[in-house]
N, C-alpha and C positions, 0 to 999 in steps of 0.2 A: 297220217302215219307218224307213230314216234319217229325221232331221230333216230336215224343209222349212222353204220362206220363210215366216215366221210363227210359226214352233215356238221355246220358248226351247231355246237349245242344253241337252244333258245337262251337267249337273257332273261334274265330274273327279276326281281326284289323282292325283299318277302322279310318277316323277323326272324333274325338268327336267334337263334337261343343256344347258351351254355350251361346251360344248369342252376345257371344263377342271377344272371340279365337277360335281356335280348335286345337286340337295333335292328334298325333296318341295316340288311345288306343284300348286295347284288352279289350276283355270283362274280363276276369280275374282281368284286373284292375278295373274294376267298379262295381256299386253293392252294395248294404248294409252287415251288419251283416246276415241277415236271409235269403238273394236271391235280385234276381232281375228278373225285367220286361222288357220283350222286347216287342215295337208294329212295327209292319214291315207295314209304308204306301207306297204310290205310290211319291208321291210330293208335298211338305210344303207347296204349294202357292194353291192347291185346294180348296174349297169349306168346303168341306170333312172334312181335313187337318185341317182347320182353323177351324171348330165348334168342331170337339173331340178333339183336342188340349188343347181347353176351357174349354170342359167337363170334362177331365180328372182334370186340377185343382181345378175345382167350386167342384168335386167330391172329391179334398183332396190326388190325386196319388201321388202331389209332397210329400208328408209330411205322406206315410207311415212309421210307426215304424221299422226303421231297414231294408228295403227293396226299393230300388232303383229304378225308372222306366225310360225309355230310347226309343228314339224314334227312328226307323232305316228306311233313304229313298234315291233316287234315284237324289237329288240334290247333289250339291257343297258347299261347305264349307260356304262359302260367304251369297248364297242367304238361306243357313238354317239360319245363325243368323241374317238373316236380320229381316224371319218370326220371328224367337225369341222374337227380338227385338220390332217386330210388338205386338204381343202379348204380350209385355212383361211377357215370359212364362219365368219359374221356371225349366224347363227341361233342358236337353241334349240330341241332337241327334245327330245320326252317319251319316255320310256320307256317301252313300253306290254307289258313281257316276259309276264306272261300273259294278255294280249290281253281285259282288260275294258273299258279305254276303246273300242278297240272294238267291243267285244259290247253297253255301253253305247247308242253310235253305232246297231247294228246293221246295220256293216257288216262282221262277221267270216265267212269263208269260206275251205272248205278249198279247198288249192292242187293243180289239178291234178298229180299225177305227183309228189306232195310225201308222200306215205304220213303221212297225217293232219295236217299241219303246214296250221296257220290262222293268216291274214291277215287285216288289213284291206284290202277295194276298195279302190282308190285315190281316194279325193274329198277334196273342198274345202269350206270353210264358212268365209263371213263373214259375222261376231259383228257386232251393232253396242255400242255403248256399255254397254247392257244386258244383253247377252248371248241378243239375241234374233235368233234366222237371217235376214239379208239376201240372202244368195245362198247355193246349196247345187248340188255337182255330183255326180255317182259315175262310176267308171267301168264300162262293161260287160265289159274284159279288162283285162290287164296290161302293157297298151303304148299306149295311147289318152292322148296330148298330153293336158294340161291344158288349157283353154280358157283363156289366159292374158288375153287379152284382156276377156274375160267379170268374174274375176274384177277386173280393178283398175276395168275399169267401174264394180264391184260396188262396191269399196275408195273411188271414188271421191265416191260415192252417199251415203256415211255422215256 
């Protein structure tokens, strides 16, 4: 079962990307003051991908007070900050190319009609300061809105 509310998040490492490098970082290295957000997608160059990527800044995720958001997927270093770069997004994602952070998570799953090719569900998890689950979502398909609202609730809580 993913993490739930109460569970410490699993530890990481994996390469962070900014648009324009990437390193290795654990999750312990990143993060705000008050916690952090994790969103576990499928892959930067979707459809999907590229409109809540959007959402998420028109909505203000980069510029929570004290709380970090972080995007975690199934590409390579390269073609995340290309997307970045596309977007000129404000974020940082992980790189998750052979899908442990997810498996970690225990949310990896093969993709229909994808001839063995695994993903992560789509969910969310916010970290508080410690790194212990405040809120946690999944989704049951591959088009199901984030609960946007749920989480800053969440974000807001910390």
């Amino acid at each position: 079962m993913p993490p739930s509310v109460g569970d410490d998040a699993p530890a990481f490492e994996a390469l962070c990307c900014d648009g324009e490098t990437f390193r290795p970082r654990s999750l312990a290295d990143v993060g705000g003051e008050r916690g952090t957000v994790l969103i576990f997608d499928g892959f930067v160059f979707s459809a999907i991908a590229s409109n809540w990527w959007r959402r998420y800044e028109t909505a203000g995720w980069d510029a929570f007070d004290g709380v970090e958001a972080y995007g975690i997927v199934r590409d390579g270093p390269y073609s995340i900050n290309e997307f970045l770069r596309q977007l000129d997004s404000p974020f940082s994602i992980f790189s998750d190319l052979d899908g442990t952070v997810a498996e970690t998570y225990e949310l990896l799953v093969e993709r229909d009609g994808m001839a063995g090719t695994k993903t992560a569900r789509r969910a969310v998890f916010v970290l508080d300061a410690d790194g212990t689950v405040a809120y946690a979502w999944e989704a049951d398909d591959w088009i199901s809105p984030i609960p946007v609202e749920d989480v800053e609730t969440a974000v807001g809580s910390l």
